[in-house]
C-alpha positions in Angstrom: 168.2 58.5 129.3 169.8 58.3 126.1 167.2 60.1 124.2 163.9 62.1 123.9 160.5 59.8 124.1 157.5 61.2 122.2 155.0 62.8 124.3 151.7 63.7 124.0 151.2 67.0 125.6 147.5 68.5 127.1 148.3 72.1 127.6 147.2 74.4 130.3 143.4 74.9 128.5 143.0 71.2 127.3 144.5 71.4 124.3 146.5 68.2 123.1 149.5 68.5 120.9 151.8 66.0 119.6 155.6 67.5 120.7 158.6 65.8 121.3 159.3 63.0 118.4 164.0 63.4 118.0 164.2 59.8 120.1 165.5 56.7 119.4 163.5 54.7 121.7 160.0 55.6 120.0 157.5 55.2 123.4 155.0 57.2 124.7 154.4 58.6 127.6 152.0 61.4 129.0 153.0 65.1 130.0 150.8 66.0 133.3 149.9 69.4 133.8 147.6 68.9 136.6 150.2 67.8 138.6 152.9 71.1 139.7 154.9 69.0 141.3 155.7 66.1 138.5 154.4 68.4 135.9 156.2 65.8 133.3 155.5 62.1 134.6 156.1 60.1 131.8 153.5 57.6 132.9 149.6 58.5 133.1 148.5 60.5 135.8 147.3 59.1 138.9 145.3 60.2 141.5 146.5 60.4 144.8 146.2 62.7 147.6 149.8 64.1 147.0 148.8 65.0 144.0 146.7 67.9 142.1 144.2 66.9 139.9 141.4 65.3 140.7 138.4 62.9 138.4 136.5 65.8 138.6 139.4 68.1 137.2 140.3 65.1 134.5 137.0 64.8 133.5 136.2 69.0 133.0 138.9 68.5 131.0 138.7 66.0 128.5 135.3 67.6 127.6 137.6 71.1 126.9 139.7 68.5 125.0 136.7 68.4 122.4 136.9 72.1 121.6 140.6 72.0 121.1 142.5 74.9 119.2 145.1 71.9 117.9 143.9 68.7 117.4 146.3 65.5 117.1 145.1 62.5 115.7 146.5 58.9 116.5 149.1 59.5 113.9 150.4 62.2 115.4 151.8 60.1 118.9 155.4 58.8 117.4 159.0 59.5 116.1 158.9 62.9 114.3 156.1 64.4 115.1 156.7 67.9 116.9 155.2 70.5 114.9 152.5 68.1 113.3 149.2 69.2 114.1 145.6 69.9 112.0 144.7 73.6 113.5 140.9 73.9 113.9 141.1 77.5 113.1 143.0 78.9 109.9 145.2 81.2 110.3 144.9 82.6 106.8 141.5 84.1 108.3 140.7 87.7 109.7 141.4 88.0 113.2 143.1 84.8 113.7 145.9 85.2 117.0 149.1 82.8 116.8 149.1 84.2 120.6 145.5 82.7 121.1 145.2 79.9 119.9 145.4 78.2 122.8 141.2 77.9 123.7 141.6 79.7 127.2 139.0 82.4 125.8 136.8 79.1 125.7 137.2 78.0 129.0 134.6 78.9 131.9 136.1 79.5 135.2 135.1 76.7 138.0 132.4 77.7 140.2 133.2 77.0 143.9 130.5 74.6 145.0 130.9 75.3 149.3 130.8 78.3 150.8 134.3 79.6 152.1 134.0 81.7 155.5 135.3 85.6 155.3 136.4 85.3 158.9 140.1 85.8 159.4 142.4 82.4 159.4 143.0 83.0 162.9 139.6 83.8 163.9 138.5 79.8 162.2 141.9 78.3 164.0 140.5 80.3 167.4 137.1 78.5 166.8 138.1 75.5 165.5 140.8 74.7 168.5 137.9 75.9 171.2 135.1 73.5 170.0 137.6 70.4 170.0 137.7 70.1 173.6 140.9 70.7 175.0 141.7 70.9 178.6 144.1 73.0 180.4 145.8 71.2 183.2 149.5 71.1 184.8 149.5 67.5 184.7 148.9 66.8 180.8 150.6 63.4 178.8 150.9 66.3 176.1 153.5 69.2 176.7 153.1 71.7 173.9 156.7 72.7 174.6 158.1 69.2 174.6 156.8 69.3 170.9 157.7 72.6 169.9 154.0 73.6 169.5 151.7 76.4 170.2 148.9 77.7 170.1 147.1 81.3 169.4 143.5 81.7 170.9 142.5 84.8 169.7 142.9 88.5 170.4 140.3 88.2 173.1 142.5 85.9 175.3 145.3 88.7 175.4 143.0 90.6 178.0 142.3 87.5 179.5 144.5 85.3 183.0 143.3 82.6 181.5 144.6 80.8 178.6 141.5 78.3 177.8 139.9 79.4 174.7 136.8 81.4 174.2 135.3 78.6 172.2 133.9 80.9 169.0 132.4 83.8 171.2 132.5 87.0 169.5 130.4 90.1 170.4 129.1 92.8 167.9 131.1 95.0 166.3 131.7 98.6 164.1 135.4 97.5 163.6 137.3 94.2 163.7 141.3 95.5 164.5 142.4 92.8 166.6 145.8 91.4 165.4 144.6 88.4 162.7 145.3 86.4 159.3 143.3 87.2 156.5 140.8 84.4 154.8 141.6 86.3 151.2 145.6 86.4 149.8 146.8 88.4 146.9 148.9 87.6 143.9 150.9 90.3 141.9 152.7 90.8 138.5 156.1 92.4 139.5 156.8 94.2 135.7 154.3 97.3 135.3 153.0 97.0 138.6 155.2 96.8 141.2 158.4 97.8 139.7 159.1 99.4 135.7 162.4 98.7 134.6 165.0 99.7 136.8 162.7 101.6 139.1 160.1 100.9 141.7 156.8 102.0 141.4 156.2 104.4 144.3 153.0 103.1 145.5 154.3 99.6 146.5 156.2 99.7 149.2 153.2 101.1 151.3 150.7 99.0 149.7 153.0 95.9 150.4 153.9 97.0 154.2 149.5 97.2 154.5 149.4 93.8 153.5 151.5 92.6 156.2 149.9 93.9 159.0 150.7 97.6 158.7 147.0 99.2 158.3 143.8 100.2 160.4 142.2 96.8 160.5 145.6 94.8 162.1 144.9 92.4 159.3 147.9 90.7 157.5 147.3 89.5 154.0 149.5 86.6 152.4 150.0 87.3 149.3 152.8 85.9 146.2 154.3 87.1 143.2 153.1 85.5 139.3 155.6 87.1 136.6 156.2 85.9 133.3 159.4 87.4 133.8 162.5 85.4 134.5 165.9 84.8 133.8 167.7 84.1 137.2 166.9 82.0 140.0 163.7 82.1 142.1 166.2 83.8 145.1 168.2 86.4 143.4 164.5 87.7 142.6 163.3 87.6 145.6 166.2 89.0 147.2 165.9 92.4 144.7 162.6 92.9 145.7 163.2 92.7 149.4 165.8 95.4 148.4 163.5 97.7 146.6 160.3 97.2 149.2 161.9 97.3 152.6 160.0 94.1 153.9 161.4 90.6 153.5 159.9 88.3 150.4 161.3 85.0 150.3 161.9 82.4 147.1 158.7 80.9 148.3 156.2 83.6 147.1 157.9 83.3 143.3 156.6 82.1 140.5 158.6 82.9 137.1 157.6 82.1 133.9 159.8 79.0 133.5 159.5 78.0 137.2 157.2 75.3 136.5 159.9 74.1 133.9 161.4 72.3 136.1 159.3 69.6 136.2 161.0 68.7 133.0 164.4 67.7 134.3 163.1 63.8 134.0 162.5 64.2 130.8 164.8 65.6 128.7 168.8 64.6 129.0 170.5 67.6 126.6 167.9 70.9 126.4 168.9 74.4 124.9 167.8 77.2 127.1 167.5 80.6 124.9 167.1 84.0 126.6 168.7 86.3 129.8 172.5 87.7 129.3 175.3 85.9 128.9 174.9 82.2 130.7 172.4 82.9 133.6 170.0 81.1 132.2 171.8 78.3 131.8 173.2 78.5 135.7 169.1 78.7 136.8 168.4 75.3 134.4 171.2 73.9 136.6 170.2 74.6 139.6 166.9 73.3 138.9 168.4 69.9 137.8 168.8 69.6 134.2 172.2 67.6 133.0 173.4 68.7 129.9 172.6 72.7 129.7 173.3 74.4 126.0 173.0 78.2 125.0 173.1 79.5 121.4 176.6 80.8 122.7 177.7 78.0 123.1 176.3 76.7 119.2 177.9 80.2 117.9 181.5 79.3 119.0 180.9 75.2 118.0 180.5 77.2 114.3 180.7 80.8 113.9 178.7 80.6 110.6 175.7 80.0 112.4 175.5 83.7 113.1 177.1 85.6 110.4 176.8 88.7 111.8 177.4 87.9 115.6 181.2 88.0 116.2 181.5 86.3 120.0 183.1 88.9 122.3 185.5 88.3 125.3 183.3 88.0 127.8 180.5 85.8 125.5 183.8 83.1 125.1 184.5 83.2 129.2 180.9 81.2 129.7 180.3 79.1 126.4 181.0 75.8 126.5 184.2 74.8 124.3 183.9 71.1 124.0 181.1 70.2 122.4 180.4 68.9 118.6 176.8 70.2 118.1 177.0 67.6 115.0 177.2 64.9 117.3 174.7 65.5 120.1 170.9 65.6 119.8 169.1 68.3 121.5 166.3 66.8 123.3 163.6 70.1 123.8 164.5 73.9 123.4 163.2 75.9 126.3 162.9 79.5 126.0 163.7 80.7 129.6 163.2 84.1 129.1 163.4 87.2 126.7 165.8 87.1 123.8 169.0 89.4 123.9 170.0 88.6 120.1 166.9 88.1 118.2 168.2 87.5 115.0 170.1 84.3 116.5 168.1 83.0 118.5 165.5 82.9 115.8 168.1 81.0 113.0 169.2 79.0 115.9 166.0 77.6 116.9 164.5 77.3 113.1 167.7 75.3 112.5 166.9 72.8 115.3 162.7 72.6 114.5 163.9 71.7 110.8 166.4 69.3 112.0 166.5 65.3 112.1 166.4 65.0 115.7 167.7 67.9 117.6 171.1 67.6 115.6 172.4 71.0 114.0 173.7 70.9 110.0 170.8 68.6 109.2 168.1 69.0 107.7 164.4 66.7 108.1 162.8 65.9 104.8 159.0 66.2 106.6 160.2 68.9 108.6 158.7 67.6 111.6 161.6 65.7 113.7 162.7 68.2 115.4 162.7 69.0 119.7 160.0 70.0 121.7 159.9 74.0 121.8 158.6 75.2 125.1 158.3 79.1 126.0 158.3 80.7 129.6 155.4 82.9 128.5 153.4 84.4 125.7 153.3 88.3 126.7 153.3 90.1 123.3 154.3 93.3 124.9 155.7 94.4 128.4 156.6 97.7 130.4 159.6 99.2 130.8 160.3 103.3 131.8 160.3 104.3 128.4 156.8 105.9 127.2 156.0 102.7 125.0 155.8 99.2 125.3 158.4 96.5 124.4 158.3 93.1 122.5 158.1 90.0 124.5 158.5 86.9 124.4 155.4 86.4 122.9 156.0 88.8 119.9 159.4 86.3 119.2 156.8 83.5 119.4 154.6 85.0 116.5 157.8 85.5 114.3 159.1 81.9 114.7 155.7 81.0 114.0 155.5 83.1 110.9 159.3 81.8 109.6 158.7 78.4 109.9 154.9 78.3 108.9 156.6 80.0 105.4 159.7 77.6 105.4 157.4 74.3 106.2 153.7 75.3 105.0 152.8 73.9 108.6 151.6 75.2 111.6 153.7 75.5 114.4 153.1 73.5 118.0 154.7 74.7 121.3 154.1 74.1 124.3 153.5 77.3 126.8 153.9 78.6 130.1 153.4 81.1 132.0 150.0 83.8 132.4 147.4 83.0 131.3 148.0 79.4 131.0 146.2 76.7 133.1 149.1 74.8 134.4 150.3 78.0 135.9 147.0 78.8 137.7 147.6 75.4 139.4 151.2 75.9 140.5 150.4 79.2 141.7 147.3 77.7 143.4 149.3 75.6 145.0 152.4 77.9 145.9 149.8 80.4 147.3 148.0 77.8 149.6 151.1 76.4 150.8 152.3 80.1 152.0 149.2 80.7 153.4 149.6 78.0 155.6 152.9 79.2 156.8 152.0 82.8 157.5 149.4 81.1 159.8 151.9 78.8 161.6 154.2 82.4 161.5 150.9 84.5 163.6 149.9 81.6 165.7 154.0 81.0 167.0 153.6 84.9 167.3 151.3 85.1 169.6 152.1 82.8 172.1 154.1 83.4 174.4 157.6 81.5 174.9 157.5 81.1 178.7 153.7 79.6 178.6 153.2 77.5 181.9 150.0 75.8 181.2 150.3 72.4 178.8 147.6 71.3 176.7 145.4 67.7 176.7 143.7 67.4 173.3 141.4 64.4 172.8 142.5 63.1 169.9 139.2 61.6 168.7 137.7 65.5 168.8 140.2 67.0 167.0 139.3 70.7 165.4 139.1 71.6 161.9 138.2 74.7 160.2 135.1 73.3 158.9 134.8 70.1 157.0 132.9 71.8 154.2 135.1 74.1 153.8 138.4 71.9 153.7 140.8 72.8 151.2 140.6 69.3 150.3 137.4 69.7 149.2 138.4 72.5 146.7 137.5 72.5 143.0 141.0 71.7 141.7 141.5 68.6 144.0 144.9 70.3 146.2 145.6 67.8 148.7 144.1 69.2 152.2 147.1 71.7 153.5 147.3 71.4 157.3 148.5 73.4 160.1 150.6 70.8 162.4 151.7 72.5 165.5 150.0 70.3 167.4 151.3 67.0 168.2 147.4 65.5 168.2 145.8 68.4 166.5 145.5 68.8 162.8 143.7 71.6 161.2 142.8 71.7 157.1 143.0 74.7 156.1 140.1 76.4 153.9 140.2 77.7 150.3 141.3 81.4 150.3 137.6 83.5 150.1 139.3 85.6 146.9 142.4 86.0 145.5 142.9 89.0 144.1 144.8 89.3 141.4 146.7 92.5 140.1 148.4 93.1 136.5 149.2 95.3 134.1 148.5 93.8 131.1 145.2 92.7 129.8 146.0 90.0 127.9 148.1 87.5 130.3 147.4 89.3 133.7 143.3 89.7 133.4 142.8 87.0 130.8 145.3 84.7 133.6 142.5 85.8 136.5 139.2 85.4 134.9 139.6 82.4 133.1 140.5 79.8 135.6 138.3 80.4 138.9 135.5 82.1 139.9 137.3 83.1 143.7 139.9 84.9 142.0 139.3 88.8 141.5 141.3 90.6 138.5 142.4 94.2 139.8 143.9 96.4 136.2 146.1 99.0 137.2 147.4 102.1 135.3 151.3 101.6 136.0 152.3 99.4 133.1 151.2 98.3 129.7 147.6 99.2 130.4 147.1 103.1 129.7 144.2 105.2 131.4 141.3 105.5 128.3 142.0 102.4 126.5 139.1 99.4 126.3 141.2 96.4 127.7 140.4 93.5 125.4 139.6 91.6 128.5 137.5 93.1 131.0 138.5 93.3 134.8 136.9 92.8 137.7 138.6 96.2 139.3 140.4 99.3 137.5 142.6 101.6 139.7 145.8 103.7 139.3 148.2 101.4 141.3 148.7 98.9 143.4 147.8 100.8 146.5 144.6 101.9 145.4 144.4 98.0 144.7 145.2 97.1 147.8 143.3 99.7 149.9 140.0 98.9 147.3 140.7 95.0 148.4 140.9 95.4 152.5 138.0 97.9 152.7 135.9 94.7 150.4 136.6 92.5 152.5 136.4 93.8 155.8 132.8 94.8 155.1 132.3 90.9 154.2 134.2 90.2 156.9 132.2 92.5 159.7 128.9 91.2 158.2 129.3 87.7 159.0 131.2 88.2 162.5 128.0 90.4 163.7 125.9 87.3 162.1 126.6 85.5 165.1 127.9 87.3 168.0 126.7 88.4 170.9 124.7 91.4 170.9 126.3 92.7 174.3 129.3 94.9 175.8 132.1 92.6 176.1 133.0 93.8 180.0 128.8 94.1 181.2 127.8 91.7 183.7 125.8 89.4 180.9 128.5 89.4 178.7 130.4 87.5 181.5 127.7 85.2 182.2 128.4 84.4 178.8 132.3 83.7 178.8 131.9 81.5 182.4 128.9 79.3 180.5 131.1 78.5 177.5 134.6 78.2 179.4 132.7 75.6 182.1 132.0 74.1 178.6 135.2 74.2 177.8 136.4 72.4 180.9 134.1 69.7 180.7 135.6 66.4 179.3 134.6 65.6 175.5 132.5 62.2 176.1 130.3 64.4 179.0 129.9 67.6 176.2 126.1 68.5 174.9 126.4 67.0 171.4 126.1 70.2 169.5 129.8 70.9 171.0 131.6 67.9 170.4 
C-alpha cells in the first residue's frame, strides 16, 4: 500500500479515537479489537465463527462507546486527524490521570451467564466419551491407530482389564489424586513476580513445577504468561524462562505487550518501532511481518542534528540503516515496542513525527494534527527491578509525550494502547489461554494411553460426546469460536470455559486493574515480590494478597480442590469402590455401555 488510510480506532474499553490521518488515499476503514487474530481489518467487523466478538460483545460495547473518555465526532474520520479529539474529562482538573483515561475504571466485568463444571478436563472428557456410546470391538470400520487417535478414560480404568469406559461413575471421596487436567488455568506477570531483573524469584520454580503435575492432588494446571514487557521475540522469551524455571514453556504461552501488534502488519507499509537495545526490536517487527522497519537510529545517522547530544557509537552504526532519506519517506504509525533506552530521543524523535505533515521528518503541520498513528505496547507507569525502588515505564514516557506536545499543540494527545489492563489484550489472552488449554488436554489424554492398545473403537457418529452443551466454550460471554479436542476421527468434544483464571501481578494498576475489569471468572491474586510493597492500600483492590507466587499457587489448588471434591461427592456413589455393590454398579453401567446407541434408555443417549 502506498500510504496510511485513516482509521477510526475503538480501544480496548470502547473508547473511539480518530488516529491515523498521513495518507494520500483519504478512506476509511475500521480497526477491530474484538478480533486477536485480524486485530486491524480494514473493513467492518464481521461475525463469523472464526472470529471473536460476537452481537452480544458489539452491542455491550457501543453502549461503553457512550461513556467514552475521548470522543470523536464525524469530523474527526479524515486526512490529518491523529491527535484530534474533544476529552470529556479536563485535564487541567484535580486528579485527572493521562494514564487513565481510557474508561476501563468504568467498565463492569461480564457475568458468566452458565454454570462452568469444577470437575477436572479429563474427568468431563471421561464422561463425555462414556455417555456417547462407543463400542469396543476387534472388528471396528474405525481404527484409532490408523488415525493417530486416542483416548484417556479415566484414572479408574488404569486398575481396570478392560478398556470400555466407566461412563461418569465416580464414588465418594476425602481426596481426588488421580492423575487429571484442571477445569481452572492460571495467567502470570513475569517482571515482579516470577523473575526481578536479572534474577529469579525463588518461589517460582516450585510453584511452576506444582502447576504441572508435581503436587498432592496429581492435578496439572495450564497456565500462560501476560507481560507488558517485551522487546525480543515471543521465543527468545520463552526460551529464558525455561532456563531460569527448569520446566519447558513454549512461545505459545506468551503474550508481550506488543504481541498483539502484529495484527497491524496490513495496515501500515513504513512504521518506526522505538524501544529495546540496539535493533532487536526492529528484527521482532520483522519477524512478525512488517515491510519497511525504522529505528530512531536509523533517523540519528540520516541527520545527526536530530539528537544533539547523541553521538552514534560503533556498534549503534553496525545495525542502522544507511540508505534511507527520512525527507523523502512517510512514516505510516510509530509503535512503541518496548521501554525506551534514550529518553531524550526518543521523545524529540517522536514529537517531531506527531507535528509533522504526514509522517515526513523536517516538516512541520500548520494544525498539528497530520501526523502517524502513535501506538504503545503498554501503559505501566512504574515496574520492578532488584534495586529497592521502582523504575519508570513506559507509561511514565507516555505522560511526558503527552505533557510536551499538549504544551507545544494546546491539544490533547490520542494513542492507541496495548497491553494490561486493556481490553483487547484480555481477548488475545483469552484466546491464547483457551487454545493451550486445549493442547495440554490432547498432551494428558495421548499420555495416558497406551501406544500398543489392541482394542479399536466404533463411535456412532450421530451420538457423539461433548462436555456439556451449556457449558460449550462457544457459548462463552466473549463469543471464542467453540475450541475442540479432535483426536477422534468421528468424535469432537467443545471444550468448556475455564471455572477461574487466576490471575497473578505485581502491580496494582495494570496487573489487578487487567483482572477485575474484564470478567467475572477471572480471580486477581497481589503478590509482595514486585512493585506492590507489604502495608500499602493498592489503588485497586484484589481478589487475593500473598507473599509470592507460591503462596499464590498453593492458596489457588487448595480453592479449588474443595470446589472440586464438593461437586464429585454431589453425584457419586456412596459405596467402597472394590465392595460387592459397588461392582454391581460398574457391570450395570458397562452392559450400558455395550449396548448399541438406537437400543440405549433415552436418559443415556
Amino acid at each position: 500500500m502506498s500510504g496510511k488510510s485513516d482509521i477510526t480506532t475503538k480501544n480496548s474499553a470502547g473508547v473511539s479515537s480518530a488516529v491515523g490521518g498521513s495518507g494520500a488515499t483519504g478512506t476509511t476503514g475500521t480497526v477491530n479489537t474484538n478480533n486477536p487474530t485480524n486485530m486491524f481489518s480494514k473493513e467492518p467487523p464481521i461475525n463469523t465463527s472464526d472470529k471473536v466478538g460476537d452481537s452480544k460483545i458489539e452491542k455491550k460495547e457501543k453502549e461503553e462507546e457512550k461513556k467514552t473518555v475521548h470522543s470523536s465526532s464525524s469530523n474527526d474520520v479524515g486526512e490529518g486527524n491523529t491527535n484530534k479529539s474533544t476529552p470529556v474529562i479536563d485535564p487541567s482538573q484535580p486528579g485527572y490521570s493521562y494514564l487513565n483515561n481510557d474508561g476501563i475504571d468504568s467498565l463492569q466485568p461480564l457475568a458468566r451467564k452458565k454454570q462452568v463444571s469444577n470437575l477436572s478436563l479429563s474427568d468431563q472428557w471421561n464422561s463425555s466419551v462414556a455417555l456417547s456410546g462407543m463400542n469396543s470391538t476387534k472388528s471396528s470400520s474405525t481404527n484409532l491407530k490408523n488415525s493417530g487417535s486416542r483416548v484417556s478414560f479415566g484414572a479408574g480404568s488404569s486398575n481396570r482389564s478392560s478398556r470400555r469406559p466407566s461412563l461418569s461413575m465416580r464414588f465418594k471421596k476425602n481426596i481426588i489424586d488421580h492423575e487429571r487436567v484442571a477445569s481452572y488455568a492460571f495467567a502470570f506477570d513475569i517482571d515482579g513476580v516470577i523473575v526481578r531483573g536479572p534474577d529469579t524469584i525463588p518461589e517460582a520454580k516450585e510453584a511452576l513445577k506444582m502447576l504441572n503435575g508435581q503436587n498432592k492432588y496429581n492435578i496439572k494446571v495450564p497456565y500462560i504468561f501476560v507481560t507488558n514487557g517485551g522487546g525480543r521475540p515471543e521465543e527468545a522469551r520463552a526460551k529464558d524462562l525455561s532456563q531460569r524455571l527448569g520446566i519447558e514453556v513454549t512461545p505459545e504461552q506468551i503474550i508481550q505487550g506488543h504481541t498483539p501488534m502484529k495484527d497491524l502488519i496490513d495496515v501500515y507499509k513504513n512504521v518506526l518501532v522505538v524501544g529495546g537495545v540496539g535493533d532487536a526490536c526492529r528484527k521482532v517487527a520483522i519477524d512478525y511481518g512488517f515491510k519497511n522497519v525504522y529505528i530512531p537510529l536509523d533517523i540519528m545517522y540520516w541527520n545527526p542534528s536530530v539528537a544533539p547530544y547523541h553521538t552514534l557509537t560503533e556498534e549503534e552504526k553496525k545495525v542502522v540503516r544507511k540508505d534511507v532519506d527520512f525527507s523523502k519517506i512517510s512514516i505510516d504509525a510509530i509503535l512503541v515496542f518496548a521501554d525506551s533506552r534514550d529518553w531524550a530521543t526518543d521523545q524529540q524523535i517522536i514529537l517531531d513525527l506527531l507535528l509533522s505533515k504526514k509522517g515526513v521528518m523536517g516538516t512541520r503541520s500548520e494544525t498539528f494534527d497530520e501526523g502517524p498513528g502513535l501506538y504503545f505496547a503498554h501503559s505501566d507507569f512504574v515496574w520492578a527491578t532488584n534495586y529497592k525502588l521502582s523504575r519508570y515505564g513506559m507509561g511514565a514516557l507516555q505522560v511526558s509525550i503527552a505533557a510536551l506536545y499538549r504544551e507545544h499543540t494546546g491539544k490533547e494527545l490520542v494513542v492507541t494502547r496495548f497491553g494490561k489492563p486493556q481490553r483487547g489484550t484480555f481477548k488475545y489472552a483469552n484466546k491464547v489461554l483457551s487454545a493451550w488449554r486445549k493442547d495440554v488436554l490432547e498432551d494428558h489424554v495421548e499420555k495416558l494411553t497406551p501406544e500398543n492398545e489392541e482394542e479399536e473403537l466404533e463411535i456412532d457418529p450421530k451420538n457423539r460426546p461433548v462436555f456439556g452443551a451449556s457449558d460449550s466454550e462457544s457459548e462463552d460471554e466473549d463469543g471464542d469460536e467453540a475450541l475442540t479436542v479432535q483426536k477422534l476421527s468421528q468424535l469432537t468434544l467443545d471444550l468448556p470455559p475455564a471455572s477461574t483464571v487466576y490471575f497473578v501481578g505485581d502491580t496494582p494498576e495494570s496487573d489487578i486493574r487487567f483482572a477485575n475489569s474484564h470478567d467475572e471468572s477471572w480471580h486477581s491474586i497481589l503478590v509482595k515480590t514486585g512493585v506492590y510493597k507489604d502495608g500499602a492500600i493498592p489503588k485497586y483492590k484484589p481478589k487475593h494478597i500473598c507473599e509470592n507466587v507460591l503462596e499464590a499457587v498453593k492458596y489457588a489448588i487448595e480453592r479449588e480442590h474443595k470446589k472440586e471434591l464438593e461437586e464429585w461427592n454431589s453425584g457419586a456413589i456412596d459405596v467402597a469402590p472394590g465392595s460387592q455393590e459397588g461392582q454391581s454398579h460398574v457391570n450395570r453401567l458397562e452392559t450400558i455401555a455395550a449396548t448399541p446407541a438406537n437400543e440405549k434408555p433415552s436418559f443415556i443417549v
